[in-house]
DSSP file (Angstrom, degrees, kcal/mol; ACC not computed):
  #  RESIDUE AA STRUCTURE BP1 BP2  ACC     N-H-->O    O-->H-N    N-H-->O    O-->H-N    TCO  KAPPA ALPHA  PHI   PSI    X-CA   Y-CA   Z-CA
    1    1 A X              0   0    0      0, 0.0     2,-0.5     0, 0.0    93,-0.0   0.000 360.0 360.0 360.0 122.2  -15.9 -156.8  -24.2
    2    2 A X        -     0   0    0      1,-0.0     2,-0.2     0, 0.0     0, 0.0  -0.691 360.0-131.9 -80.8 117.7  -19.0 -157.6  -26.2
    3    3 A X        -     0   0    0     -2,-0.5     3,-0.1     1,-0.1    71,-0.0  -0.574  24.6-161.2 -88.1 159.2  -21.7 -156.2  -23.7
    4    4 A X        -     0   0    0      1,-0.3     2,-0.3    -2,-0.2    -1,-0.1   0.349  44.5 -49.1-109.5-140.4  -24.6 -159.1  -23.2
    5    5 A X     >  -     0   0    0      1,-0.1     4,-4.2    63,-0.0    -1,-0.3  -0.539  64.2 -91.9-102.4 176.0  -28.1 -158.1  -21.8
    6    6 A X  H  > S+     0   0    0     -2,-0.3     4,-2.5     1,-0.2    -1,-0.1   0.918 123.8  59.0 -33.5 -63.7  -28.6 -156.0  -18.7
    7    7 A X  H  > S+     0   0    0      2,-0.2     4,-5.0     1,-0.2    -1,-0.2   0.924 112.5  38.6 -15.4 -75.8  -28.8 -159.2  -16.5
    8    8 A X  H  > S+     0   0    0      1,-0.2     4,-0.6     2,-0.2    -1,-0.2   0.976 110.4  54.3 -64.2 -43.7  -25.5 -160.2  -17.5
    9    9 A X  H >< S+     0   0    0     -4,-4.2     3,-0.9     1,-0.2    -1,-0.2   0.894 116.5  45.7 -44.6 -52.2  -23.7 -156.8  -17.6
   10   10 A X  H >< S+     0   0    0     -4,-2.5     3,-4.3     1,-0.2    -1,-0.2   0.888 104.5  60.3 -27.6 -66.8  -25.0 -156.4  -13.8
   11   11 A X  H 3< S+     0   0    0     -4,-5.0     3,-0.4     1,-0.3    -1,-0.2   0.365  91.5  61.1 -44.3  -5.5  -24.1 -159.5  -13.0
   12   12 A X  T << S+     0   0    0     -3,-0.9    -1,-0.3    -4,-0.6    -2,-0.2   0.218  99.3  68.2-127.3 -11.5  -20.2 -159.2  -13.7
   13   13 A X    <   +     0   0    0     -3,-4.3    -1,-0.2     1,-0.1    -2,-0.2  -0.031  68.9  88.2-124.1  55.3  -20.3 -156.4  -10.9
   14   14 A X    >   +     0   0    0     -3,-0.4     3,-3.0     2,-0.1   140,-0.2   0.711  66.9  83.0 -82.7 -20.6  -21.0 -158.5   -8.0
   15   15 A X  T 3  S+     0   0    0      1,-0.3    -1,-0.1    -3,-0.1    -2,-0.1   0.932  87.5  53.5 -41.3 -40.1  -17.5 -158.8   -7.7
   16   16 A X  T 3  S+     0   0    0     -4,-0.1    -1,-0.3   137,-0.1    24,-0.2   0.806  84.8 120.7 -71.0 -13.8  -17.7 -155.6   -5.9
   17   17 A X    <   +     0   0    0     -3,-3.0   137,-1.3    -4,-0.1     2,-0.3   0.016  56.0  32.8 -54.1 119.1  -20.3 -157.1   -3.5
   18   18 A X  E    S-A   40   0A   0     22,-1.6    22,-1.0   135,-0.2     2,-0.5  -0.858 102.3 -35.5 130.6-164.5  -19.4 -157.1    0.4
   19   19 A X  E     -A   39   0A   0     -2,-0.3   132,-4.0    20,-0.2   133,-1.8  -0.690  48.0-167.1-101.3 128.6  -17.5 -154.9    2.4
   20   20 A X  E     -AB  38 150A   0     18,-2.2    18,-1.2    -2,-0.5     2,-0.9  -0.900  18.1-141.8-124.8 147.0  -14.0 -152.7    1.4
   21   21 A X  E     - B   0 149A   0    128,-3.8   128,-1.5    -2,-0.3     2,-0.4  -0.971  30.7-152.1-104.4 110.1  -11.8 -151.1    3.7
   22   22 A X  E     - B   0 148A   0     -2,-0.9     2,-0.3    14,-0.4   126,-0.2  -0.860  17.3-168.3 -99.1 133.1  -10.7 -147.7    1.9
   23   23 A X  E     - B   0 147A   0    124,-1.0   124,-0.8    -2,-0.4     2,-0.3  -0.833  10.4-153.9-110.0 159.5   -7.6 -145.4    2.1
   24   24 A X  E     - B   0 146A   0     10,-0.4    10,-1.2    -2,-0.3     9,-1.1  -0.846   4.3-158.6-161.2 126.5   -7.5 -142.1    0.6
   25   25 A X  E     - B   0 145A   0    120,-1.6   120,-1.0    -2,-0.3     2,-0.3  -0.917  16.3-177.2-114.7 127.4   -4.1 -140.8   -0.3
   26   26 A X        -     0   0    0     -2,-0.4     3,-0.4     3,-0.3   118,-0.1  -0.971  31.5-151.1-132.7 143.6   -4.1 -137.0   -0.7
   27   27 A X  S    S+     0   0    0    116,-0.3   117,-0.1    -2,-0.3    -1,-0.0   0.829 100.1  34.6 -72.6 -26.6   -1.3 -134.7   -1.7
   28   28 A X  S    S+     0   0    0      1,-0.1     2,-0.3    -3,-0.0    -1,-0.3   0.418 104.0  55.8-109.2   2.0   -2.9 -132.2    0.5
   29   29 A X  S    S-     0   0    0     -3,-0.4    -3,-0.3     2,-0.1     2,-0.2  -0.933  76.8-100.8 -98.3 121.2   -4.6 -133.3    3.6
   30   30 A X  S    S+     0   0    0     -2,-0.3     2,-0.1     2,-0.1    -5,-0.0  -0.677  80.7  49.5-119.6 157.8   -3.0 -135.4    6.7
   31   31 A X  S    S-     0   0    0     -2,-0.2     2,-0.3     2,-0.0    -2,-0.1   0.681  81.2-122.6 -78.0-176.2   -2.9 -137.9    7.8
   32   32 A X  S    S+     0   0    0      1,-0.3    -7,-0.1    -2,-0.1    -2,-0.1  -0.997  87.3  29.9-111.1 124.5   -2.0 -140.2    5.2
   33   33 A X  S    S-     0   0    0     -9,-1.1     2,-0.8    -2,-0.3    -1,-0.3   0.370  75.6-158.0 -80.1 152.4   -3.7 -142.4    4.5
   34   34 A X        -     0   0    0    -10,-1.2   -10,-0.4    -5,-0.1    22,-0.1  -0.812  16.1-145.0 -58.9 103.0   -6.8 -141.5    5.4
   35   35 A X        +     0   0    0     -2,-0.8     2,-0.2   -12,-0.2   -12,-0.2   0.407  29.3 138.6 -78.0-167.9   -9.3 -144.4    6.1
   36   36 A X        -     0   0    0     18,-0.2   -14,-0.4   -14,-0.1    18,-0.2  -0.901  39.2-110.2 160.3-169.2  -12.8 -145.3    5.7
   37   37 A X  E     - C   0  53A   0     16,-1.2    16,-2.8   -16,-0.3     2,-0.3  -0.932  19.1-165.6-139.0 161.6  -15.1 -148.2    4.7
   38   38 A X  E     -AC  20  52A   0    -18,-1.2   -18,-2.2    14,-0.2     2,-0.4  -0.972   7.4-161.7-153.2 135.1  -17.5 -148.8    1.4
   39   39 A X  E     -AC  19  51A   0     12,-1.4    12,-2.3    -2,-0.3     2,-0.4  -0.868   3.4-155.4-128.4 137.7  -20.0 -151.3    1.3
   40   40 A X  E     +AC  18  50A   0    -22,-1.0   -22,-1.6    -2,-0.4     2,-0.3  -0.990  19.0 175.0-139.7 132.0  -21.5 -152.5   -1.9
   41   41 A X        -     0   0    0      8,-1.6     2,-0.5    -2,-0.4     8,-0.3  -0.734  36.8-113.0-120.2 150.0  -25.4 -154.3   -2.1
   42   42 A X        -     0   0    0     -2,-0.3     2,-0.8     6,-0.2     3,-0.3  -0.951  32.2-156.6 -84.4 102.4  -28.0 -155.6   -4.7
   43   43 A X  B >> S-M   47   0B   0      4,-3.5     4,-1.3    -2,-0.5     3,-0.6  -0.774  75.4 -13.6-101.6 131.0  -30.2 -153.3   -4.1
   44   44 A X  T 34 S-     0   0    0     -2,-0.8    -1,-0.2     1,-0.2     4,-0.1   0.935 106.3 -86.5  -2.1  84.1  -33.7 -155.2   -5.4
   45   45 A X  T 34 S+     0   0    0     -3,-0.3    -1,-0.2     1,-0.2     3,-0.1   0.506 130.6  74.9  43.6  32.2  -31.4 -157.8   -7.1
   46   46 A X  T <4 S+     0   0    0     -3,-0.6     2,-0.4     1,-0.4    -1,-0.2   0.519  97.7  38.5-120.7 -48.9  -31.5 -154.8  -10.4
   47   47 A X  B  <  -M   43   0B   0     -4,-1.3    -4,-3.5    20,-0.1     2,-0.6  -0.887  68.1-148.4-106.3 122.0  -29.2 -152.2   -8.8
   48   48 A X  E     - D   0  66A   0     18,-2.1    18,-4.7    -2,-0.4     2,-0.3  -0.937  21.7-157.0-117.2 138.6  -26.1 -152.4   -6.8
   49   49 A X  E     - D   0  65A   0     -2,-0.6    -8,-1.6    -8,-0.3     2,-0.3  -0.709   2.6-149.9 -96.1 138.6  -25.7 -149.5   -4.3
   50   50 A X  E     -CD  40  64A   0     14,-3.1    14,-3.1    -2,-0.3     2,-0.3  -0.944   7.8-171.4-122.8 138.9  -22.6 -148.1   -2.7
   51   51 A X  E     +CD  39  63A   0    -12,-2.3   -12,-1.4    -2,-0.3     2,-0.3  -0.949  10.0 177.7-126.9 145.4  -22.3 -146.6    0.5
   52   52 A X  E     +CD  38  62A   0     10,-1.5    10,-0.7    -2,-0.3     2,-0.5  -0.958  11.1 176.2-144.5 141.2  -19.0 -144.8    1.8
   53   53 A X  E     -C   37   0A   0    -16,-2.8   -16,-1.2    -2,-0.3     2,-0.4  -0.955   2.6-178.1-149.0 122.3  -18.2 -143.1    4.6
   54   54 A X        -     0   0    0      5,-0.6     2,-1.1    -2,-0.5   -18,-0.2  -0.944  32.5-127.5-117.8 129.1  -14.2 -141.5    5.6
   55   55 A X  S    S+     0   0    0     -2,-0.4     2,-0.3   -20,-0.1   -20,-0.1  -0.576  79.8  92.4 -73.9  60.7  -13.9 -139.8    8.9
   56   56 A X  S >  S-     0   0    0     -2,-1.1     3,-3.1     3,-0.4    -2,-0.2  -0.942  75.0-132.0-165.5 135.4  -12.6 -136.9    7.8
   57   57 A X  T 3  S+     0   0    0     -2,-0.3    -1,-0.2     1,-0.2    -3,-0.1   0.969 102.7  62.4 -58.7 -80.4  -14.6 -133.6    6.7
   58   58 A X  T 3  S+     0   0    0      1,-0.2     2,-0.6    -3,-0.1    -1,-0.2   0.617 101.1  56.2  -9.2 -31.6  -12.9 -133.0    3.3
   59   59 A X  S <  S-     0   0    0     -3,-3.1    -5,-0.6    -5,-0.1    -3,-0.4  -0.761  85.6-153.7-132.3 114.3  -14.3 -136.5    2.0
   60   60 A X        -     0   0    0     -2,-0.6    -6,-0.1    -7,-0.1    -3,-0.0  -0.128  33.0 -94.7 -72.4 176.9  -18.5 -136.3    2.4
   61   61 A X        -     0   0    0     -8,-0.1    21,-0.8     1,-0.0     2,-0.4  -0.294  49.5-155.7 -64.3 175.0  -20.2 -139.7    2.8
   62   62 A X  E     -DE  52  81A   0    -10,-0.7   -10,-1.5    19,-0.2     2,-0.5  -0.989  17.1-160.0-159.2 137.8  -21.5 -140.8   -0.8
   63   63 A X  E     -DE  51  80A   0     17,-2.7    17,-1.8    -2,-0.4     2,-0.3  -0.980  23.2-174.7-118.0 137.3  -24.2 -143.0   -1.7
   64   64 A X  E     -D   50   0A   0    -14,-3.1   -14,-3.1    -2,-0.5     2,-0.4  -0.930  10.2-158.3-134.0 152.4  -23.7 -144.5   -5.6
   65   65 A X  E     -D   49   0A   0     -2,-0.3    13,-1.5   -16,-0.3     2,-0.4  -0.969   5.6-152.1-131.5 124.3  -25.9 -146.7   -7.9
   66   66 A X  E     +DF  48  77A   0    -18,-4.7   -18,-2.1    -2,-0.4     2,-0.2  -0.881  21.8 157.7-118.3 149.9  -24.8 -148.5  -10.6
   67   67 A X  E     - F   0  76A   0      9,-1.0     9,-1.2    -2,-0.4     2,-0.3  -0.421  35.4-110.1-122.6-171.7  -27.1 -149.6  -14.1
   68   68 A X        -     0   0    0      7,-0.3     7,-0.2    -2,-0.2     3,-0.1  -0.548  19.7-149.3 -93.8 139.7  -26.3 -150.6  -17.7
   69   69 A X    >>> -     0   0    0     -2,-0.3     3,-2.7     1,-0.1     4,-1.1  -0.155  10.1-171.0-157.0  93.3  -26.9 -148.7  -20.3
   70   70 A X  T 345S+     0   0    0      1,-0.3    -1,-0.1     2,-0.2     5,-0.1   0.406  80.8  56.0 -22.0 -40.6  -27.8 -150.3  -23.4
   71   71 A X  T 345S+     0   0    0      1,-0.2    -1,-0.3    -3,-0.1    -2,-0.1   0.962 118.6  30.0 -71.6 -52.9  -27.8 -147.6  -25.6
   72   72 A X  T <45S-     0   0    0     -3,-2.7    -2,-0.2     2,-0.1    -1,-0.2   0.646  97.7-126.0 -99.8   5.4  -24.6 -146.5  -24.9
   73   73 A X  T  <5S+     0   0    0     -4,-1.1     2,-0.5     1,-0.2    -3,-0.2   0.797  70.8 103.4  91.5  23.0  -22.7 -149.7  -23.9
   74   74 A X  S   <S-     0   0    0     -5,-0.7    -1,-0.2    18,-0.1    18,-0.1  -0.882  76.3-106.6-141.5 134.8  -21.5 -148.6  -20.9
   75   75 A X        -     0   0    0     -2,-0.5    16,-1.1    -7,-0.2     2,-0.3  -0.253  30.9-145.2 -39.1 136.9  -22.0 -148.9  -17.3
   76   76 A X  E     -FG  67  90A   0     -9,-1.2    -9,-1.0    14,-0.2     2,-0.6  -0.784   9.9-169.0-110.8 161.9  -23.7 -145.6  -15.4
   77   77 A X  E     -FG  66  89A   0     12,-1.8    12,-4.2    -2,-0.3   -11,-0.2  -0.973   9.0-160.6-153.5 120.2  -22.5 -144.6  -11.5
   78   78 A X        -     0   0    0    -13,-1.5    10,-0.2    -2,-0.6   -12,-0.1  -0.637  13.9-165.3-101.0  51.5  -25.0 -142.1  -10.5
   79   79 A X        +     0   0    0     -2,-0.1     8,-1.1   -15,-0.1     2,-0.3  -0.074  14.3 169.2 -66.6 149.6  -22.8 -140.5   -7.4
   80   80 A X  E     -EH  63  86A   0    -17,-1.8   -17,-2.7     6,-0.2     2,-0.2  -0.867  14.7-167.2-173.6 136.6  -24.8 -138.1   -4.7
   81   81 A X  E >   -E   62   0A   0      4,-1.9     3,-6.8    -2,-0.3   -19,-0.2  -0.905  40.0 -94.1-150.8 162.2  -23.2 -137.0   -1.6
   82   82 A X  T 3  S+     0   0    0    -21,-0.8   -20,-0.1     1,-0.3    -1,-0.0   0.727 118.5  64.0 -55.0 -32.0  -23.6 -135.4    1.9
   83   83 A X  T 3  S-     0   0    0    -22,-0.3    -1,-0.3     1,-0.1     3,-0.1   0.730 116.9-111.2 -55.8 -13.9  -22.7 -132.2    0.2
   84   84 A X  S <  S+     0   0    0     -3,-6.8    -2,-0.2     1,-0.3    -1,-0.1   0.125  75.6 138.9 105.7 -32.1  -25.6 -132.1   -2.0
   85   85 A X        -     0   0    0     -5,-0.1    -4,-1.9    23,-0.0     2,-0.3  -0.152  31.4-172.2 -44.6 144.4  -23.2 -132.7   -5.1
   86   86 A X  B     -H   80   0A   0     -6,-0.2    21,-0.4    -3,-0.1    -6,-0.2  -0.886   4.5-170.5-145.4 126.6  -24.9 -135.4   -7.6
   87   87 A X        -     0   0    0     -8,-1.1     2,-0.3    -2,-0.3    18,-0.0  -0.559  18.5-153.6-107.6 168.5  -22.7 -136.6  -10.3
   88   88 A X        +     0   0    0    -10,-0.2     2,-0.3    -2,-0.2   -10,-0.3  -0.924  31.5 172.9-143.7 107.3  -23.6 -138.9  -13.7
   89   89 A X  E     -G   77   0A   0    -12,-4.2   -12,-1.8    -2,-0.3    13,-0.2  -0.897  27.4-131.6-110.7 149.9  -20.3 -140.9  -14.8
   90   90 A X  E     -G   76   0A   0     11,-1.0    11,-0.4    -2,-0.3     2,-0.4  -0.572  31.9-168.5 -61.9 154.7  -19.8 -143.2  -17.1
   91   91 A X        -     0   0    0    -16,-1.1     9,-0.2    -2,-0.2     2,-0.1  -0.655  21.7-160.2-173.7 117.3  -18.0 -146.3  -16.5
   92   92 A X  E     -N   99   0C   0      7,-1.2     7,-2.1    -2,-0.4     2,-0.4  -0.433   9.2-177.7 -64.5 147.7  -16.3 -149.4  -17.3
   93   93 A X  E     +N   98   0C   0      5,-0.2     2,-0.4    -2,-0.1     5,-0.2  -0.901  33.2 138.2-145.6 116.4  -15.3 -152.6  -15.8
   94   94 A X  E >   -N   97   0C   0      3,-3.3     3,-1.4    -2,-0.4    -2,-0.0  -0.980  69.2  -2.2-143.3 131.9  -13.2 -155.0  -18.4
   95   95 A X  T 3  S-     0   0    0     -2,-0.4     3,-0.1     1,-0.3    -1,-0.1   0.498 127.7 -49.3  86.1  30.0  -10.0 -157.1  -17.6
   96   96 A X  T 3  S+     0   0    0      1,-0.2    24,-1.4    23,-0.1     2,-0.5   0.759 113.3 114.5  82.0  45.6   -9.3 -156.3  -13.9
   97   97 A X  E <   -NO  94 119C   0     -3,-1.4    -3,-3.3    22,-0.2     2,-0.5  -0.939  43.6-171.5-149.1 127.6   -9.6 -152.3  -14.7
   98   98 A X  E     +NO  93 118C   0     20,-1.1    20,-2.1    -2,-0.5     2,-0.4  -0.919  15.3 167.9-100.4 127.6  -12.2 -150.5  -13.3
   99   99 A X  E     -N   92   0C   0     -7,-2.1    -7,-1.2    -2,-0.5    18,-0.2  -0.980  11.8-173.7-154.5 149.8  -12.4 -146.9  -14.7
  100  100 A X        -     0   0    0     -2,-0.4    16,-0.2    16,-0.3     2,-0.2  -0.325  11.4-170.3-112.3-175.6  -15.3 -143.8  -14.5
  101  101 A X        -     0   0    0    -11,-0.4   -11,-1.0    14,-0.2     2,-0.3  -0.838  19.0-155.4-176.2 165.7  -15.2 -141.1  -16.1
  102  102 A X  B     +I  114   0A   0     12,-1.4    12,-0.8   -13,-0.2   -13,-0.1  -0.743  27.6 146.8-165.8  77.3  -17.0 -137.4  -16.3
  103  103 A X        +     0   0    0     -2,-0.3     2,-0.3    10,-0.2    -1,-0.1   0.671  58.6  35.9-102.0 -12.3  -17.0 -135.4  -19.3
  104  104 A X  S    S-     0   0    0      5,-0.1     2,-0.3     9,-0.0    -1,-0.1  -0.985  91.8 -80.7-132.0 124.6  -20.4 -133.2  -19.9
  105  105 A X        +     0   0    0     -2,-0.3     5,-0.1     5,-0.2     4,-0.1  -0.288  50.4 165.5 -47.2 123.4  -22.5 -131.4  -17.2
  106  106 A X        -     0   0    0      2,-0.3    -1,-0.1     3,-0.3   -19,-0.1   0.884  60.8 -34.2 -99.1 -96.9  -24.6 -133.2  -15.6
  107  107 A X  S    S+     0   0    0    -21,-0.4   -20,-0.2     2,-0.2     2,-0.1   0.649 131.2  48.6-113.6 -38.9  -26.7 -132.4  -12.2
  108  108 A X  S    S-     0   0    0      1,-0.2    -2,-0.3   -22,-0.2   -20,-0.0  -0.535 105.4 -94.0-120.8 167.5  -23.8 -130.6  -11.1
  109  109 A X        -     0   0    0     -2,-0.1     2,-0.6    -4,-0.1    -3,-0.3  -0.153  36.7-129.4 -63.6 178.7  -21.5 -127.6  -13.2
  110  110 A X        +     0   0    0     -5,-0.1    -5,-0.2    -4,-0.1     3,-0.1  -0.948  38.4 167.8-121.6 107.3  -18.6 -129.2  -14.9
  111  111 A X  S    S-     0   0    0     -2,-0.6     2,-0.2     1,-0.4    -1,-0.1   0.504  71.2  -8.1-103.1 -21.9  -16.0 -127.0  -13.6
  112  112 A X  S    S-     0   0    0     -3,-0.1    -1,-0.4   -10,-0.1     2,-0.3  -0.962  84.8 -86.5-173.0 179.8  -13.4 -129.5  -14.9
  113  113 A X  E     - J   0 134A   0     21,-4.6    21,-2.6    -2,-0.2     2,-0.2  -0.813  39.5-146.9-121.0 160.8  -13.2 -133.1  -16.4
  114  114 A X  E     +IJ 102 133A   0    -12,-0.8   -12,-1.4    -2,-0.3     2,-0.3  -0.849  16.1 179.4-147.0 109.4  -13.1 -136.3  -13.8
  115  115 A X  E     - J   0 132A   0     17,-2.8    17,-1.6    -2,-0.2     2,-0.4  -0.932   6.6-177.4-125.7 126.5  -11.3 -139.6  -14.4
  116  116 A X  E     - J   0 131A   0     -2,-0.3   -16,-0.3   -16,-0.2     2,-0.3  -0.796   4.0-179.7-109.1 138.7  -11.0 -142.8  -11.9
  117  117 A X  E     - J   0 130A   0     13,-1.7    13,-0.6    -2,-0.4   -18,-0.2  -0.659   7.3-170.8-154.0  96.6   -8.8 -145.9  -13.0
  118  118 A X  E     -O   98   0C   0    -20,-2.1   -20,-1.1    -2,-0.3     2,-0.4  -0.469  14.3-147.7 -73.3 143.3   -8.8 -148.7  -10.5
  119  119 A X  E     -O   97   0C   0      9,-0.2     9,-1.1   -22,-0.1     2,-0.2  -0.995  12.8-145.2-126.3 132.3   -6.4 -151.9  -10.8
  120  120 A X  B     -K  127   0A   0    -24,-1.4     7,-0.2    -2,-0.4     2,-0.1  -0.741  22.9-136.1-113.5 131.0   -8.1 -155.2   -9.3
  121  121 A X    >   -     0   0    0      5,-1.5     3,-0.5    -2,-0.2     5,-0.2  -0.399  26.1-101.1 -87.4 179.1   -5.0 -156.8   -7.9
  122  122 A X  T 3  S+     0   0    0      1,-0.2    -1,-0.1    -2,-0.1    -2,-0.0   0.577 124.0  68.7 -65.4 -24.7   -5.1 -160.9   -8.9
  123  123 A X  T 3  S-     0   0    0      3,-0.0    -1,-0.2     0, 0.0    -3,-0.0   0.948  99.1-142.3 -48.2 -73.8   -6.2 -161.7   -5.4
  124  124 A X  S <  S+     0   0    0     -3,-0.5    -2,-0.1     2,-0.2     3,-0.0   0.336  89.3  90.1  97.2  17.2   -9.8 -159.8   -6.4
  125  125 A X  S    S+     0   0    0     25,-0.1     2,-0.5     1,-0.1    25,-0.4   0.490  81.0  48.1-120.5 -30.5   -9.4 -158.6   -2.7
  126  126 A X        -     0   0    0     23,-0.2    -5,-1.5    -5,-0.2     2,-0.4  -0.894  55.9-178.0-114.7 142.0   -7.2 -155.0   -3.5
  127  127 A X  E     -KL 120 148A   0     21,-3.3    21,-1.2    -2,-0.5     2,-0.4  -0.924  12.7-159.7-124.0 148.3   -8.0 -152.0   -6.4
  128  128 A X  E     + L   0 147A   0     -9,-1.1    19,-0.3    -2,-0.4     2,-0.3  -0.969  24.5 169.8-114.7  93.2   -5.5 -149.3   -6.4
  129  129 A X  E     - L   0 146A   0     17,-2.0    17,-0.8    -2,-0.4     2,-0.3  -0.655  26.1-155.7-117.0 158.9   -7.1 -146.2   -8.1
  130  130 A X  E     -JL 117 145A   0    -13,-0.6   -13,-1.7    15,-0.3     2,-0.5  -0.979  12.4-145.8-145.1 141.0   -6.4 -142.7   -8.7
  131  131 A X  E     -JL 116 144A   0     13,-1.8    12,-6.7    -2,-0.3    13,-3.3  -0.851  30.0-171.7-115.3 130.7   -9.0 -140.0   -9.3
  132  132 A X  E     -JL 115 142A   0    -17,-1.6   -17,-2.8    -2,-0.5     2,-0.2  -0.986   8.9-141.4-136.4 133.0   -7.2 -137.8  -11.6
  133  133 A X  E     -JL 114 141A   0      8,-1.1     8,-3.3    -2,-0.2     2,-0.3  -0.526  11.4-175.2 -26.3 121.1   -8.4 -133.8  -13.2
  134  134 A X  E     -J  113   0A   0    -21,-2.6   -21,-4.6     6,-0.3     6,-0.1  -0.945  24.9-161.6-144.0 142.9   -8.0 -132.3  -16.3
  135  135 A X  S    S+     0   0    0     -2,-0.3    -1,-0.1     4,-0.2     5,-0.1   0.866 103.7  19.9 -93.3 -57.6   -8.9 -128.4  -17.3
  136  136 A X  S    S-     0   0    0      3,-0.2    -1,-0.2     1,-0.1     4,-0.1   0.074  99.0-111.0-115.0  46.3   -8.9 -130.0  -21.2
  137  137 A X  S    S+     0   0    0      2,-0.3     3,-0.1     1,-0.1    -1,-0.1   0.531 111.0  70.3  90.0  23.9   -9.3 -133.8  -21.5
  138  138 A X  S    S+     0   0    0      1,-0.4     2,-0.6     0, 0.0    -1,-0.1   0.631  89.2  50.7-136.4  -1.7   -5.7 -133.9  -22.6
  139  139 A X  S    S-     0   0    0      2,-0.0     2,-0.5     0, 0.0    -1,-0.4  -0.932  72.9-163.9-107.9 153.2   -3.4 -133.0  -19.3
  140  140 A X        -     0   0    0     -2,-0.6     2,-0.4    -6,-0.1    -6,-0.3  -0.994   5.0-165.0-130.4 122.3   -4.5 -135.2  -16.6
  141  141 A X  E     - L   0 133A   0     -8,-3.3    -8,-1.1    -2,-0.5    -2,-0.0  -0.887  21.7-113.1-106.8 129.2   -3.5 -134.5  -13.3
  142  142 A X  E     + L   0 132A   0     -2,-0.4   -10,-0.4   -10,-0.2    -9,-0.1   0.051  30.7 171.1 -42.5 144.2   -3.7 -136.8  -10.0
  143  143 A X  E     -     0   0A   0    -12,-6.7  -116,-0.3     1,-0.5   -11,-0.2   0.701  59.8 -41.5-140.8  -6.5   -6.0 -135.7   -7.5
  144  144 A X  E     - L   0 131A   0    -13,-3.3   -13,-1.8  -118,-0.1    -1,-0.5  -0.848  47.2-105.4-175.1-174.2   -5.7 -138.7   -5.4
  145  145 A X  E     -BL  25 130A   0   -120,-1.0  -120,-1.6   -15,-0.2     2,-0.3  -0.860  16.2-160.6-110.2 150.8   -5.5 -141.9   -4.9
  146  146 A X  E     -BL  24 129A   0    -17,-0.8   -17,-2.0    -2,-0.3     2,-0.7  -0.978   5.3-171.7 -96.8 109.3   -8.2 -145.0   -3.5
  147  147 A X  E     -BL  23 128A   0   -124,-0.8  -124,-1.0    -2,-0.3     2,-0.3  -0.851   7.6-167.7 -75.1 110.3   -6.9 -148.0   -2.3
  148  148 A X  E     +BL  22 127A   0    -21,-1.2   -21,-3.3    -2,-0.7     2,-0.3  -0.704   7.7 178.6 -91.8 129.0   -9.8 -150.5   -1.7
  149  149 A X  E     -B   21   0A   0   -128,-1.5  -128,-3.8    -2,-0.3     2,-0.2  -0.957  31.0-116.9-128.5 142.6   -9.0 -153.6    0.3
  150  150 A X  E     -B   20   0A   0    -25,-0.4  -130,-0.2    -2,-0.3     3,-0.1  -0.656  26.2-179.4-119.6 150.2  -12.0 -156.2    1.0
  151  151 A X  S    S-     0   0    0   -132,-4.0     2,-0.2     1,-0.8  -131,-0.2   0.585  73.6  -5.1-117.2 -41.3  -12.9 -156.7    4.4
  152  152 A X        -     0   0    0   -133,-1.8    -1,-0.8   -27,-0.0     2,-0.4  -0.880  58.4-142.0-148.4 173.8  -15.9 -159.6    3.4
  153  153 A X        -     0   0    0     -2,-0.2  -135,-0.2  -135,-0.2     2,-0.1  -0.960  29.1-117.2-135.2 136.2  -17.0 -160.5    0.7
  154  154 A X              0   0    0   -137,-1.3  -137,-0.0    -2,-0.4  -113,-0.0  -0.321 360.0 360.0 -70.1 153.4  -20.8 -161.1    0.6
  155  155 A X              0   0    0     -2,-0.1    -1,-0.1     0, 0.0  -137,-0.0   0.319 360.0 360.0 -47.6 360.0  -22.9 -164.1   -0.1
C-alpha cells in the first residue's frame, strides 16, 4: 500500500466506525467466549477513538486512539487501560488484514513482544484475530483470540 496523506490514511479506517460485539477466547479463563462490546468514533473528525469494555475482571476496559504516522508509514494505536497500562503499537490495515504490533518499550516495560493479526471476513461485518507472545520475536505463541462482529455500523 502506497500510504497517501494523513487525510486519506485516516480515512480508510472508518471502516471500523460503529459498534462491534466482541468475544474473547482464552485458553485459560471461563467461560468461553467471553463477551463484551467496542465502539469505534471520529473523535474531532482527526482521530478515531476506541472504547472497550468485557465483563470480566481479567480483561480491563481500554480506551485506544488511532493516528498516521508519516514518518514511519504506519498507523499508531496508542492503547491505555483501567489498569493504568499505556501501550504505543504500531499498526497496519492493508487487504482485509488488520495487524498491531509491539516491539520496543514504550510507556510501559516490555516484558515480552506483542502481536495482533485480525482477518476482516468479506461481509466487512466479522475480524477474527489472535493476540499472540513471543520472549524473542521469532516463537510466537497464541495468547488469545478476538472475534469482532458489528452490531451497527455508523453514519
Amino acid at each position: 500500500m502506497k500510504p497517501g496523506t494523513r487525510t486519506e490514511m485516516m480515512e480508510r479506517l472508518g471502516f471500523f466506525i460503529g459498534t462491534w460485539k466482541v468475544e474473547v477466547t482464552h485458553p485459560h479463563l471461563q467461560p468461553n467466549p467471553i463477551v463484551g462490546e467496542t465502539k469505534f468514533e471520529w473523535l474531532d473528525e482527526t482521530y478515531i477513538i476506541q472504547r472497550t469494555h468485557i465483563d470480566k475482571a481479567e480483561f480491563p476496559s481500554s480506551t485506544v486512539i488511532y493516528d498516521w504516522d508519516l514518518a514511519s508509514g504506519n498507523y499508531v494505536q496508542h492503547y491505555f487501560d483501567t489498569r493504568g497500562v499505556t501501550r504505543l503499537y504500531q499498526m497496519s490495515f492493508e487487504g482485509g488484514v488488520w495487524k498491531l504490533w509491539r516491539e520496543a518499550a514504550d510507556f510501559s516495560p516490555l516484558d515480552f513482544l506483542q502481536r495482533f493479526i485480525g482477518e476482516i471476513d468479506e461481509s466487512g461485518n466479522v475480524i477474527e484475530s489472535v493476540w499472540e507472545q513471543s520472549e524473542d520475536g521469532v516463537d510466537w505463541k497464541p495468547d488469545f483470540k478476538l472475534l469482532f462482529k458489528r452490531k451497527e455500523r455508523a453514519l
